[in-house]
C-alpha positions as CSV (number, residue, x, y, z in Angstrom):
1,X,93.6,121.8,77.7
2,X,95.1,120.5,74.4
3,X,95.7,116.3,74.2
4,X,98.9,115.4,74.8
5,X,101.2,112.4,74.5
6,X,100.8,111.1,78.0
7,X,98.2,108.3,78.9
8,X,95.9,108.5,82.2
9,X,97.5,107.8,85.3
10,X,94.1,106.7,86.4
11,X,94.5,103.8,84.9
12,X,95.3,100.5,86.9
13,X,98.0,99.5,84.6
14,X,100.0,102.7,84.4
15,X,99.2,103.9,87.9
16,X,101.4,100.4,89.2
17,X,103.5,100.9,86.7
18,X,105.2,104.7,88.4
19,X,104.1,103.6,91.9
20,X,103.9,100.0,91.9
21,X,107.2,98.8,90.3
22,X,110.9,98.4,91.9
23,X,112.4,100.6,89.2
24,X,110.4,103.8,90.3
25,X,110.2,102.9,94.0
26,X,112.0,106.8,94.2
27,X,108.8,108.6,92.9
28,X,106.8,106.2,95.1
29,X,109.1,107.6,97.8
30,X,108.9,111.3,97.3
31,X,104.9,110.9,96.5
32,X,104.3,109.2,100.1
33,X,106.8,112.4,101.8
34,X,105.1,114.9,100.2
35,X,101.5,113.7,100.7
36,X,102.3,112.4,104.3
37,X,103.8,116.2,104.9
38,X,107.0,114.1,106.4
39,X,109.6,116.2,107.7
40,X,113.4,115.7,107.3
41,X,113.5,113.6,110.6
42,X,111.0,110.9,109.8
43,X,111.1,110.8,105.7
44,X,110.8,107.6,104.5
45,X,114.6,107.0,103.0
46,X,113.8,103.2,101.7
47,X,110.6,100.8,100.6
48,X,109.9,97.2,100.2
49,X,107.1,96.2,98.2
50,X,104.6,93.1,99.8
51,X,102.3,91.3,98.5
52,X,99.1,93.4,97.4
53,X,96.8,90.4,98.6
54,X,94.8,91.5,101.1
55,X,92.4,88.6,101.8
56,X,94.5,85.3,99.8
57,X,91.0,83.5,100.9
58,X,89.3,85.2,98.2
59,X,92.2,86.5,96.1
60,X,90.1,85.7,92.7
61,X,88.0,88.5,94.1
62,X,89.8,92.0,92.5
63,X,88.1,94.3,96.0
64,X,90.6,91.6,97.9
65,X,93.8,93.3,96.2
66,X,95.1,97.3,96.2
67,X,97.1,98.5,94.1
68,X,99.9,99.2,96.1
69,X,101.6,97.8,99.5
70,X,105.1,98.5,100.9
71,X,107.1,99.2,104.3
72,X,109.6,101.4,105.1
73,X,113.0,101.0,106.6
74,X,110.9,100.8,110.5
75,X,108.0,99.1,109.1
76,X,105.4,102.0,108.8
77,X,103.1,100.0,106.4
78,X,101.4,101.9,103.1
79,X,98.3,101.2,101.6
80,X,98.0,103.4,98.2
81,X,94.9,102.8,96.2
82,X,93.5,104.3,93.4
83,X,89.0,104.6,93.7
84,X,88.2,105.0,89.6
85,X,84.2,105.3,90.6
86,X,82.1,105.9,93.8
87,X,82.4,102.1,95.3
88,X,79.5,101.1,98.1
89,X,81.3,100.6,101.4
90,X,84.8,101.5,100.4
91,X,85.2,103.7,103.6
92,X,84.7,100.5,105.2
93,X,86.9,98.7,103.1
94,X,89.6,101.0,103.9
95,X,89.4,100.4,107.1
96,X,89.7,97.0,107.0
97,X,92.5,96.8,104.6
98,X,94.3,99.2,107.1
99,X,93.3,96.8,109.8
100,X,94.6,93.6,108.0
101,X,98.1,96.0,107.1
102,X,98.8,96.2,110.9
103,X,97.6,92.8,112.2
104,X,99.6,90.9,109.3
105,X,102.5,92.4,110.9
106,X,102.3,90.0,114.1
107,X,103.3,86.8,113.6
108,X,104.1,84.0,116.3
109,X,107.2,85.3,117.9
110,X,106.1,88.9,117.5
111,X,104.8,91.2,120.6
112,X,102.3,94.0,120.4
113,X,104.7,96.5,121.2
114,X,106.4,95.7,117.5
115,X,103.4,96.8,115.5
116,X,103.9,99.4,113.4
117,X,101.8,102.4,111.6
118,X,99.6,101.9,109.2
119,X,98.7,104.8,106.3
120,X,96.4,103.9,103.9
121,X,96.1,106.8,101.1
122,X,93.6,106.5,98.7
123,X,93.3,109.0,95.5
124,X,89.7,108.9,93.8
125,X,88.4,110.3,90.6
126,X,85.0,111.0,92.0
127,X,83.4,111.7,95.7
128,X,84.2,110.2,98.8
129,X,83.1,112.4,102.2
130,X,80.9,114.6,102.3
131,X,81.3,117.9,100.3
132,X,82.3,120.4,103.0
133,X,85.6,118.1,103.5
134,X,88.4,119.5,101.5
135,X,90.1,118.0,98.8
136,X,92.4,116.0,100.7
137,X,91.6,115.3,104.2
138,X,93.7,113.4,106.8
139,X,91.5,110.7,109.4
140,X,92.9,109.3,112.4
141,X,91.9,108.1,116.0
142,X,91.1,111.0,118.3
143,X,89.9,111.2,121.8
144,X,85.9,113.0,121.4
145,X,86.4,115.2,124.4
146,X,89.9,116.4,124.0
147,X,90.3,116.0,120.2
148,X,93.8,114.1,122.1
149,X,95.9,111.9,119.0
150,X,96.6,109.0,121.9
151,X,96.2,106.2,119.2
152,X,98.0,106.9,116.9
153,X,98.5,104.0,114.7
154,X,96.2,104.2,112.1
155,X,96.2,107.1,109.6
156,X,93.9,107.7,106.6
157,X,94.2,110.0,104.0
158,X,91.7,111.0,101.1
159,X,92.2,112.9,98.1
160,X,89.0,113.2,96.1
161,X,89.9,114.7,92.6
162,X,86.5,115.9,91.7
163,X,87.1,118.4,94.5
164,X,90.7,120.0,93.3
165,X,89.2,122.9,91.0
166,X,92.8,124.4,89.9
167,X,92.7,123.5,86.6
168,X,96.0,125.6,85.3
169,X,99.7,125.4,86.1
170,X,100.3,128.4,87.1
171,X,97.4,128.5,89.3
172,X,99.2,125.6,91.6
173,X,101.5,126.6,94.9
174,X,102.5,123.6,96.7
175,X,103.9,119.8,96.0
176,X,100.7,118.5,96.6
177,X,98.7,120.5,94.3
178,X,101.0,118.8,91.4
179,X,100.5,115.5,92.9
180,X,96.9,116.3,92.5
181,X,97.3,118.0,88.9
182,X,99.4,115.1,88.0
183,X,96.7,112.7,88.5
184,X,93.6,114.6,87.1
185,X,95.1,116.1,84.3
186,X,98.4,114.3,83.4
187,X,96.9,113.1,79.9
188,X,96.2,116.6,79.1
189,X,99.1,118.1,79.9
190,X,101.1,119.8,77.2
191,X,105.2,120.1,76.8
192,X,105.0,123.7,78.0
193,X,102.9,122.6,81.0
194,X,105.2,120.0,82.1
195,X,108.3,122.5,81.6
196,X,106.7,124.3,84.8
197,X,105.7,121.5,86.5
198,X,109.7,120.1,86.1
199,X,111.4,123.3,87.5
200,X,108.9,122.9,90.6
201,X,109.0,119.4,91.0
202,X,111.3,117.1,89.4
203,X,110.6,113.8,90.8
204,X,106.7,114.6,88.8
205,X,108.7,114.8,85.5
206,X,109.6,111.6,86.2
207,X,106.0,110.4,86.8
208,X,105.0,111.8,83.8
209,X,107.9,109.9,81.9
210,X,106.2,106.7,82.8
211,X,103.0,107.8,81.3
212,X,104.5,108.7,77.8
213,X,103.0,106.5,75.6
214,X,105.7,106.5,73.3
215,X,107.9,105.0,75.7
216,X,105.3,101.9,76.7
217,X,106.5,98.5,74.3
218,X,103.1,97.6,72.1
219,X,102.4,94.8,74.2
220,X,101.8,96.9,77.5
221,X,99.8,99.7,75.0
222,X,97.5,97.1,74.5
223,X,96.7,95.8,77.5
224,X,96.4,99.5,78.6
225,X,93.6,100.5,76.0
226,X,92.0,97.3,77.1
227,X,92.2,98.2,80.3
228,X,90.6,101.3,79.4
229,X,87.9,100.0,77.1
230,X,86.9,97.3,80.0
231,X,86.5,100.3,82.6
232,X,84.4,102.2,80.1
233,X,82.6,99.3,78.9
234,X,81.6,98.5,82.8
235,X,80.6,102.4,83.4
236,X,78.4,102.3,80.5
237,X,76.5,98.7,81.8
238,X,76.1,100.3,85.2
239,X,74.4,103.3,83.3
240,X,72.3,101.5,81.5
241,X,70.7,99.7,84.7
242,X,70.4,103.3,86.4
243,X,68.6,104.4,83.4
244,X,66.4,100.8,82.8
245,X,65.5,101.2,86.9
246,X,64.3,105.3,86.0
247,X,62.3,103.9,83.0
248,X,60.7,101.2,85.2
249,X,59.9,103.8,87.8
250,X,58.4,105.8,85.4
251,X,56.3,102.4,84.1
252,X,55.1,101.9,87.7
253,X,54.0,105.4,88.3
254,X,51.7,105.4,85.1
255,X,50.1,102.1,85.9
256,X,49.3,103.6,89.1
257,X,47.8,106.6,87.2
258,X,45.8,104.4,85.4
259,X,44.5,102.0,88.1
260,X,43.4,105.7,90.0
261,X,41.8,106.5,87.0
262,X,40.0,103.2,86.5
263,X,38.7,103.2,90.4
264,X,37.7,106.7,90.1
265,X,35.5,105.8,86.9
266,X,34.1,102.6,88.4
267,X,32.7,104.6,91.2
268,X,31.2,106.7,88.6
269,X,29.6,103.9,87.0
270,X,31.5,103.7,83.5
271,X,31.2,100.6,82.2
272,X,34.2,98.2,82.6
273,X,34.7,97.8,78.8
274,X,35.0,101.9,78.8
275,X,37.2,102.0,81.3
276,X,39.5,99.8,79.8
277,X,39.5,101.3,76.3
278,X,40.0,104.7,78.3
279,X,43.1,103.8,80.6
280,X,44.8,100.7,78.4
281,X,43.9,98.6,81.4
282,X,43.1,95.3,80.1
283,X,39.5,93.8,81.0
284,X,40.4,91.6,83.8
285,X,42.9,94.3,85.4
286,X,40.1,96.8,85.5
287,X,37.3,93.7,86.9
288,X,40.2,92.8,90.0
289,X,39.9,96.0,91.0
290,X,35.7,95.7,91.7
């Protein structure tokens, strides 16, 4: 696909910026419909945005925020997060965040009975479950012998980019394939492309108008190719250590090659001086192992 003028939706900055922000709470809307599957009779019609702190003991700590938290007009809670790289535990941070969404709700005067559901939707560039789980897959509560939905409070639903292989327009049938489109290939996208995309789906054309960099002030282009060189920057430390640890594996797996060596020679009789011009053992390495 050819470059195009449309920045990654990826991107912290620009993902708040279409989903995050009061002016497009409509494409917020229609996203959570159309990934939810909600039918005409419990669409979500209105949002309010709340506080994104999850935890406001450690709220220095960036895992203690998501991206995105609203309500709707009944107070079904959303959690909408966007997983740039595979993150240890973040199943289990899901659940918790989904856990502290529906307890928050109960305050003093408040009964059980009020609580409301809780979706938390999360949309990763890389691997989540398990390869044999589709590309989006829905989680909730289920009884093991009957497979029975009796609590039904609680709703997760994964969409693992990596896994969505349609990489053309015409190739996509359904809402939720653009959704999925939009967000894996939205900075590759050409003007033809997004023609398609339009007639199918309007309320995507307006995602994409959010991401057209021409549109952004210079102030918020900045931040955003900071943004992006910080993220690239961090990718290419955690890289480096993978590769350092390889390289000290391989160190540790010579030395050992070298220290069989020297035993095998010592039982042989080779002189320790030998032995250490022969393995690179020094002197005193090769005498500790007498």
């Amino acid at each position: 696909m050819a470059l195009s003028k449309f920045l990654d939706p990826k991107n912290d900055l620009s993902f708040k910026k279409i989903f995050g922000s009061e002016k497009n709470k409509n494409i917020l809307i229609h996203f959570l419909n159309d990934i939810l599957g909600f039918s005409s009779s419990d669409q979500i019609k209105e949002i309010e945005f709340l506080s994104t702190i999850m935890d406001p003991e450690i709220a220095s700590d960036k895992q203690s925020i998501v991206d995105v938290l609203c309500k709707d007009s009944i107070g079904n809670r959303f959690v909408i997060e966007m997983q740039l790289a595979r993150d240890k535990g973040f199943e289990k941070r899901a659940q918790l965040y989904a856990a502290k969404a529906y307890s928050r709700q109960l305050d003093k005067s408040g009964s059980y009975i009020d609580l409301q559901k809780v979706f938390f939707i999360a949309i990763s560039n890389c691997n989540l479950l398990p390869q044999e789980v589709d590309y989006i897959s829905t989680h909730n509560i289920r009884d093991i012998k009957t497979n029975g939905h009796y609590l039904k409070d609680l709703q997760f639903v994964f969409i693992e980019l990596p896994k969505f292989t349609k990489n053309k327009v015409e190739q996509l049938d359904s809402t939720i394939e653009r959704w999925c489109f939009f967000f894996k290939y939205a900075d590759e996208t050409t003007e033809e492309d997004l023609k398609k995309i339009a007639a199918e789906a309007p309320i995507i054309k307006l995602a994409y108008d959010e991401l057209d960099k021409f549109r952004w002030d210079k102030k918020d282009l900045i931040a955003y190719e900071e943004r992006f060189l910080s993220i690239q920057k961090e990718a290419a430390i955690w890289e480096q250590r993978l590769d350092d640890a390889r390289d000290e594996g391989k160190q540790e797996g010579r030395q050992e090659e070298r220290i069989e060596v020297a035993k095998n020679l010592l039982k042989a009789g080779v002189s320790i001086d030998i032995i250490a011009q022969t393995t690179g053992l020094t002197v005193n390495e090769v005498k500790d192992l007498i």
